[in-house]
C-alpha positions in Angstrom: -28.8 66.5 -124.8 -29.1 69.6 -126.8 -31.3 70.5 -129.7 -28.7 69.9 -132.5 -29.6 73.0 -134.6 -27.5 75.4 -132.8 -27.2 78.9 -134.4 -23.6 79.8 -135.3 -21.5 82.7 -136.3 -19.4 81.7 -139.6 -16.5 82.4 -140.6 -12.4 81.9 -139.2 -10.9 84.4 -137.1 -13.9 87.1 -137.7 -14.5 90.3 -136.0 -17.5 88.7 -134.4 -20.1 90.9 -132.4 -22.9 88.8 -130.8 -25.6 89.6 -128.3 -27.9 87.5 -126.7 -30.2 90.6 -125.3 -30.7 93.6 -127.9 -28.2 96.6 -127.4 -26.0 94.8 -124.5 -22.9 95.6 -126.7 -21.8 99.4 -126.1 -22.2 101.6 -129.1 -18.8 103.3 -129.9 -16.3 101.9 -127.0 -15.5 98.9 -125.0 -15.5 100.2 -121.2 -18.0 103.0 -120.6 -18.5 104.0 -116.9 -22.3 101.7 -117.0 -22.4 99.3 -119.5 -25.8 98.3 -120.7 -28.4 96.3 -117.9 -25.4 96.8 -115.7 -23.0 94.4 -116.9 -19.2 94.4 -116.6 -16.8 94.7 -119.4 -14.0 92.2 -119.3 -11.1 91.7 -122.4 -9.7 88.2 -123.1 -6.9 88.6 -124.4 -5.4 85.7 -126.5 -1.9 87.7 -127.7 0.2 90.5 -126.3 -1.2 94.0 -126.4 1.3 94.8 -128.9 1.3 91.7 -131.7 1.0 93.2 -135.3 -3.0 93.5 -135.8 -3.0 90.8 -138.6 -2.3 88.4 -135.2 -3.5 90.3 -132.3 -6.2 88.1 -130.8 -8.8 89.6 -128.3 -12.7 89.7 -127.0 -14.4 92.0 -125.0 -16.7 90.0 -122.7 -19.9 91.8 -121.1 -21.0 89.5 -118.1 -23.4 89.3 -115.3 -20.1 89.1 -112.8 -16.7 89.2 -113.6 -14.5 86.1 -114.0 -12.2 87.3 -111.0 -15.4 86.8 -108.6 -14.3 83.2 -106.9 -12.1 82.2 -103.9 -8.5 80.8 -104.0 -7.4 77.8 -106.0 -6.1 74.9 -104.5 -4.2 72.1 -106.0 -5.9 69.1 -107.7 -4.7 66.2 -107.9 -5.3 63.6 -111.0 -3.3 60.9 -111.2 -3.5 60.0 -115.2 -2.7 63.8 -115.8 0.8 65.1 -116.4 2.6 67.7 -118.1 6.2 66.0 -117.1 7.6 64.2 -119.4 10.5 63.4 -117.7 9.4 60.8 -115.5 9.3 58.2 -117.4 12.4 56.2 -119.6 12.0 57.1 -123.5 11.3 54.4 -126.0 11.9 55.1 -129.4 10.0 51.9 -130.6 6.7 52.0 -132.6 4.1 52.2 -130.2 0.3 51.3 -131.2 -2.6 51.3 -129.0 -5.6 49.5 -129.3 -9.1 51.4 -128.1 -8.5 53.1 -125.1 -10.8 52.1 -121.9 -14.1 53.9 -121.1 -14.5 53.8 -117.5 -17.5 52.4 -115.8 -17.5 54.1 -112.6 -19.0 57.6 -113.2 -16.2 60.1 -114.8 -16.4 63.2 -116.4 -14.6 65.1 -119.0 -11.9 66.4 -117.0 -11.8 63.5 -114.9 -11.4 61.4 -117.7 -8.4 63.2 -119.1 -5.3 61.0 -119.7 -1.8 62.1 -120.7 -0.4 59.9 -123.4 2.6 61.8 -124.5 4.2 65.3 -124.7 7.3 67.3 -125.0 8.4 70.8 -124.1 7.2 73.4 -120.7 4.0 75.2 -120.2 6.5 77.4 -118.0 8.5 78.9 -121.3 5.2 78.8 -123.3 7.0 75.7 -125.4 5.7 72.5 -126.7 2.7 69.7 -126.9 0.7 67.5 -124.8 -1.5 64.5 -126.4 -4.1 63.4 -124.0 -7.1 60.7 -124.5 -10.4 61.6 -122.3 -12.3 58.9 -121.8 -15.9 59.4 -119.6 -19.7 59.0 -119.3 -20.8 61.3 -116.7 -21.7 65.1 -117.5 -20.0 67.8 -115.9 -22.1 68.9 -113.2 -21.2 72.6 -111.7 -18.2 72.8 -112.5 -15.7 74.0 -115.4 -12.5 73.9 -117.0 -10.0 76.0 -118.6 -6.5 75.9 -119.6 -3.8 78.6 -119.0 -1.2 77.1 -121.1 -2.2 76.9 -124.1 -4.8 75.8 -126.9 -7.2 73.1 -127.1 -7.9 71.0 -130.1 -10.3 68.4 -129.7 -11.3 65.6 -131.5 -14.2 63.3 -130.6 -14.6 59.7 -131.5 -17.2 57.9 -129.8 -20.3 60.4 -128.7 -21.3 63.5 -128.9 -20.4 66.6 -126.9 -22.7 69.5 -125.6 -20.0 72.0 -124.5 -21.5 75.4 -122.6 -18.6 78.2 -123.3 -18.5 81.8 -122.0 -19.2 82.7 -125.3 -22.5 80.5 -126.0 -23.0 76.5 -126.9 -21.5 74.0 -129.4 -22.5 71.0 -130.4 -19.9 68.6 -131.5 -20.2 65.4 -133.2 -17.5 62.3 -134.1 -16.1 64.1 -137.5 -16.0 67.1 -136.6 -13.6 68.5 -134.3 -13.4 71.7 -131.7 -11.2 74.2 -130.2 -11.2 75.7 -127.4 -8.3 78.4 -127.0 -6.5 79.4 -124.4 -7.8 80.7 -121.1 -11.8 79.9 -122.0 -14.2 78.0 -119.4 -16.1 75.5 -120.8 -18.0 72.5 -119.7 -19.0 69.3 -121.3 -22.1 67.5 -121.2 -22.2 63.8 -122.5 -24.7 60.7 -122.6 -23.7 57.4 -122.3 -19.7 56.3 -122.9 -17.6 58.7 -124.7 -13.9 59.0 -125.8 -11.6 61.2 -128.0 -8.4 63.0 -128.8 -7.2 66.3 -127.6 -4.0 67.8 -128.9 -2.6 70.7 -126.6 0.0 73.6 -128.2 1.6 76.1 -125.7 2.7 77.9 -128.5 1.0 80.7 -129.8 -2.8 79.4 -131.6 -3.9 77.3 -134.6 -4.6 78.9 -138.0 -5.3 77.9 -141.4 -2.4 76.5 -143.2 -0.8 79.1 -146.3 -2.2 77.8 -149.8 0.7 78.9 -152.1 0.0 77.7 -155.5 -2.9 76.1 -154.8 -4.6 79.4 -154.9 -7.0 81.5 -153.2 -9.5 78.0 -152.4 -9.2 75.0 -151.1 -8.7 72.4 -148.2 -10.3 74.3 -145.1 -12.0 76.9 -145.9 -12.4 80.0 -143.5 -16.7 79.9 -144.1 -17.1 76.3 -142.9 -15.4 77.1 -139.2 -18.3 78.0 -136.7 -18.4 79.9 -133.4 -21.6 80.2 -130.4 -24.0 82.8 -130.6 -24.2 84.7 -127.3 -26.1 83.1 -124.9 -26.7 83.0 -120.9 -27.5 82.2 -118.0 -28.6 84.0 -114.6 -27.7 80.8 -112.0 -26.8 81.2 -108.4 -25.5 78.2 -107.0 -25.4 78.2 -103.0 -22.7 77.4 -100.7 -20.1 78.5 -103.2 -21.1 75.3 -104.5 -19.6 75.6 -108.7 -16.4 74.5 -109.1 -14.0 76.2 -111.7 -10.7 74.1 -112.3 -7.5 75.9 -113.9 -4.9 73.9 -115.5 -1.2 76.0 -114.8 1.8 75.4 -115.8 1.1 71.8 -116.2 -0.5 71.3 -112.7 -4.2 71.3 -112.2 -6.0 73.7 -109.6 -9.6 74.3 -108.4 -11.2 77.0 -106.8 -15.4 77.3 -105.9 -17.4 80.4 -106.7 -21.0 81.0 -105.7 -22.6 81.1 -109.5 -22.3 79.9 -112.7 -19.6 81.3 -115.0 -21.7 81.3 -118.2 -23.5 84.9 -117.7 -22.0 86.7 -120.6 -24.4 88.6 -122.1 -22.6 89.7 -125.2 -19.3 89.2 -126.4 -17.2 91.3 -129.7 -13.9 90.3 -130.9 -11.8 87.5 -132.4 -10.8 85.5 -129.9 -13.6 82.6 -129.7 -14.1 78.7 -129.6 -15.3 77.2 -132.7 -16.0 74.4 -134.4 -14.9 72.4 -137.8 -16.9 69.5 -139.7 -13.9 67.8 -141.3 -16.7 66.5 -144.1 -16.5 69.9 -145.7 -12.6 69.5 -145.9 -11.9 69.9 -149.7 -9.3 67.1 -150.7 -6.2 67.7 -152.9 -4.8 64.6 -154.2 -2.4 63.2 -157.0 -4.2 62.5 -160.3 -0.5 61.4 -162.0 1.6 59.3 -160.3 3.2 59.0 -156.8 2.0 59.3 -153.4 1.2 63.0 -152.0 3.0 64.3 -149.1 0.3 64.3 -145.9 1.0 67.8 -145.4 -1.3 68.6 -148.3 -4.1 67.1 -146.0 -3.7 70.0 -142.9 -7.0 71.0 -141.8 -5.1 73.7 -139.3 -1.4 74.1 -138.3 0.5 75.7 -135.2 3.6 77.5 -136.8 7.1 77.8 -134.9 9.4 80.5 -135.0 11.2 78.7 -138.1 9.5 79.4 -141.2 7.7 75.8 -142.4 7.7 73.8 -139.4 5.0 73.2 -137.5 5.0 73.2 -133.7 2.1 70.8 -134.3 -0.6 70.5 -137.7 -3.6 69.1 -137.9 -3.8 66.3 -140.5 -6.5 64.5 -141.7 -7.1 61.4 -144.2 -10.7 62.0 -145.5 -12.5 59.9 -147.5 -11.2 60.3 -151.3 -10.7 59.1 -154.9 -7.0 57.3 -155.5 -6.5 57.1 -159.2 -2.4 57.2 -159.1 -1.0 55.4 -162.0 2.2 53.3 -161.8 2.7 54.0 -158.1 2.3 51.9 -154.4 -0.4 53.7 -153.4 -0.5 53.8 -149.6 1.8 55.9 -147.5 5.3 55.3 -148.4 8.0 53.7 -146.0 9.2 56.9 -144.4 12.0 58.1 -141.5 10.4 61.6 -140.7 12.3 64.6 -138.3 8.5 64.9 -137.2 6.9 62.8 -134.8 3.5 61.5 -136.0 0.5 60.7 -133.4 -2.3 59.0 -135.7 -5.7 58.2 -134.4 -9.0 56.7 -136.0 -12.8 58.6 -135.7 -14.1 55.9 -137.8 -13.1 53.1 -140.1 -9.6 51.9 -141.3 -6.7 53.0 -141.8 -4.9 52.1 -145.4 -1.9 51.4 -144.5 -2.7 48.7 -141.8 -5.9 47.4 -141.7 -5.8 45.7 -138.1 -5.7 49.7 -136.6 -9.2 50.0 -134.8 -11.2 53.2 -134.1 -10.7 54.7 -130.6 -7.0 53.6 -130.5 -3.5 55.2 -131.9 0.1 54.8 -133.1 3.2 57.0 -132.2 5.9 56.9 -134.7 8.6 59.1 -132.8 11.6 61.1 -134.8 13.6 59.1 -137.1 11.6 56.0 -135.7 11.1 53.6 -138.9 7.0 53.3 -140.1 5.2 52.3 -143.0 2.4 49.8 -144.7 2.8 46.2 -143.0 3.4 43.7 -145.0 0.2 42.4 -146.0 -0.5 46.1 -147.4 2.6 45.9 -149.2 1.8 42.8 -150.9 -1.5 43.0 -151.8 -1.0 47.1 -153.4 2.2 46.2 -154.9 0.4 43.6 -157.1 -3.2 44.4 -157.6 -4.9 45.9 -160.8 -4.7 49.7 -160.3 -8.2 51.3 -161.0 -9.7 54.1 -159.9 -11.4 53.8 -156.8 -13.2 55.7 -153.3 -11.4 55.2 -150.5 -14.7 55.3 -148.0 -15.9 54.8 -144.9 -12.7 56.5 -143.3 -11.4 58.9 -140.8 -7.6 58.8 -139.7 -6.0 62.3 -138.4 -2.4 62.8 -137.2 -0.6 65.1 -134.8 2.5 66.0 -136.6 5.4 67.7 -134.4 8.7 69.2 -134.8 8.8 68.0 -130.9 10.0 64.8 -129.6 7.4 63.4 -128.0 8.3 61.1 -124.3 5.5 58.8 -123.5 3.7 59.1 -120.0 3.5 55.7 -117.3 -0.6 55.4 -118.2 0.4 55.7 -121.7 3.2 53.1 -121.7 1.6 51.0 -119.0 -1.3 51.8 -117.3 -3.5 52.3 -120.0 -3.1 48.5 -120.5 -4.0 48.5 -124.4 -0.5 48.9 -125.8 0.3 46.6 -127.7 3.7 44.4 -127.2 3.6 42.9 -130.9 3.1 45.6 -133.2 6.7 45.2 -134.6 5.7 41.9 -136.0 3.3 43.3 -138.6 6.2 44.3 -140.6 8.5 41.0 -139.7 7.2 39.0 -143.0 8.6 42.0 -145.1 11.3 39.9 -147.4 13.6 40.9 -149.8 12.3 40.8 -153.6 15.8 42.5 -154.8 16.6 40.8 -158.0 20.1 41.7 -159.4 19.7 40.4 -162.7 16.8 42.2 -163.3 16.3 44.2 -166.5 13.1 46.9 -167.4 10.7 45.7 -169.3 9.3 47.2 -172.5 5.9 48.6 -170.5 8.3 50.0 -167.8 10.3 51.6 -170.6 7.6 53.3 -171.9 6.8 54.3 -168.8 10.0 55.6 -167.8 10.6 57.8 -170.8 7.7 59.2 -170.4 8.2 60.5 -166.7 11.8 61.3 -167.5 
């Protein structure tokens, strides 16, 4: 595995120039007639020519070959991987997952991808996948990239070494990595590994507008990282790398005679890069009540509709809870969003029982909340201040209607049939003849 002190360009959507030999950028254009050591100029563009600049995403790449240099795809078959989502019956039922399988038989990163759930067309550039990828082999000679859309990827169990056009990352469980549209990358692993990877066909992630919480705060734009330029000069013989393309929702692999990582330097900003959620800065109540969990996005994917999300980024960091007169945990909610929740580490506050490596879907206006041991024990205990530690939950939170796949319903074989029952012992405690008493008096009148 790699050396974990990786050099890194800071910064979120920089104008980023890189060079991993001296002078192989061109001074004063992109496309002279000889660019420097004879290398070709190639632009990756990640928005239409035309997008207002504040938007318009692009890189000039300067590489040993170009990217077109490779023979004709042919389709791939993988029988966990779908973009269809119409295959299948929908179930509007709370759904929970226990820690998905890690194969034993040797299984790579793309291999290892499995479609859990999605909604909308790669075709019309419109909607989500959620996949698990579960492996333990290293990709050897061969890449991947995705023509529909963006990346966002979120390991759980072990590490990833992942070789981009643009240079190397190293990502680690808590922190998390994207890799935008129409990059190569591959991924290197050792021993068993498994994670989350959230897909948007919709535009590209970006930090989430501050308003009155000011200039500061939650992500900031210094702690993102992106690869240093870096390459390598590699023939492989009898066209022997393989480059796989995902397109509109089907996947497709070609062979080329070398490997695809030979740019030599790279400007622009249109990059992968990498987040350590640790840095996130948390907002949190320090009155009363229970925070919405938009005030924990690490990165949202905006619609055309101004506030909703085609898909955010949501995390629930370790923190301090110091409410006063209020049920701490999530509230019992009904939510126009669906919400895909996962665990890096630790548990989750609102049910214990939920395990690292697995997930929940609560779908649109599909009932969730604390079971009812959470709901007994928070609704009586002595509130003090306290850490809430040892924790990493995230969610996926859509404006889409996500269907469940056949693996992810069935196949997968760790759903679980009785998650309903965690919230059958809920009874009712509704007293008619109840009357305030003097403390919740006070307390009234002074929150009136």
């Amino acid at each position: 595995m790699v050396d974990k002190k990786l050099k890194y360009h800071p910064g979120f959507g920089s104008e980023i120039s890189s060079e991993a030999l001296p002078h192989a950028l061109p001074k004063g254009q992109n496309s002279p007639q000889v660019c420097p050591y004879g290398l070709y100029a190639e632009q990756l563009s990640g928005t239409a020519f035309t997008c207002p600049r504040e938007t318009n995403k692009r890189s000039w790449l300067y590489r040993i070959r170009p990217a077109v240099h490779h023979l004709p795809f042919k389709p791939l078959k993988q029988n966990n991987f779908t973009n269809d989502f119409s295959k299948w019956p929908p179930n509007p039922n709370q759904l929970r997952w226990s820690p998905f399988n890690i194969p034993k038989e040797d299984t790579d990163f793309v291999q290892g991808l499995n479609t859990v759930c999605g909604a909308g067309d790669p075709k019309s550039r419109d909607g989500i996948v959620v996949y698990v990828y579960t492996c333990n082999k290293t990709m050897d000679n061969k890449c991947f990239y995705d023509a529909d859309g963006d990346l966002l990827i979120v390991p759980q169990q072990g590490s990833l070494h992942i070789f981009t056009e643009f240079g190397q990352l190293f990502v680690e469980p808590n922190e998390i990595v994207v890799i935008q549209q129409g990059m190569r990358f591959s991924v290197e692993v050792e021993g068993p590994t498994r994670g989350y990877i959230l897909e948007v066909f919709n535009g590209h992630f970006q930090l989430p507008n501050l308003g009155p919480i000011g200039a500061n705060g939650l992500a900031n734009p210094r702690d993102f990282l992106s690869p240093v330029a870096w390459y390598e000069d590699r023939n492989v013989s009898d066209n022997g790398y393989t480059i796989i393309g995902k397109f509109q929702g089907a996947l497709f692999t070609a062979q080329q005679d070398h490997s695809p990582y030979d740019v030599v330097g790279w400007h622009g900003n249109y990059y992968p890069y990498k987040y350590d959620l640790s840095h996130f800065m948390v907002i949190n109540s320090v009155s009363f009540d229970h925070a919405d969990p938009s005030i924990f996005t690490v990165l949202t994917c905006p619609s055309t509709k101004p506030g909703v999300a085609v898909a955010d980024f949501v995390i629930f960091p370790p923190r301090w809870c110091v409410q006063e007169h209020t049920f701490r945990p999530p509230y019992y909610h009904r939510n126009c969003m669906s919400e895909f929740m996962g665990i890096v580490y630790g548990k989750y506050d609102a049910k214990k029982d939920s395990k690292a490596g697995g997930a929940t879907l609560h779908s649109m206006m599909t009932p969730h909340g604390p079971d009812a041991a959470t709901f007994e024990r928070t609704s009586t205990e002595e509130l003090k201040p306290f850490k809430m530690e040892q924790v990493m939950a995230f969610m996926f939170e859509s404006s889409f209607s996500m269907a469940v796949t056949e693996w992810g319903e069935k196949a997968c074989g760790t759903l679980s049939e009785d998650y309903y029952k965690c919230w059958q012992p809920l009874k009712s405690t509704f007293n008619p003849k109840w009357t305030p008493s003097d403390d919740e008096k006070s307390h009234t009148s002074s929150t009136v």
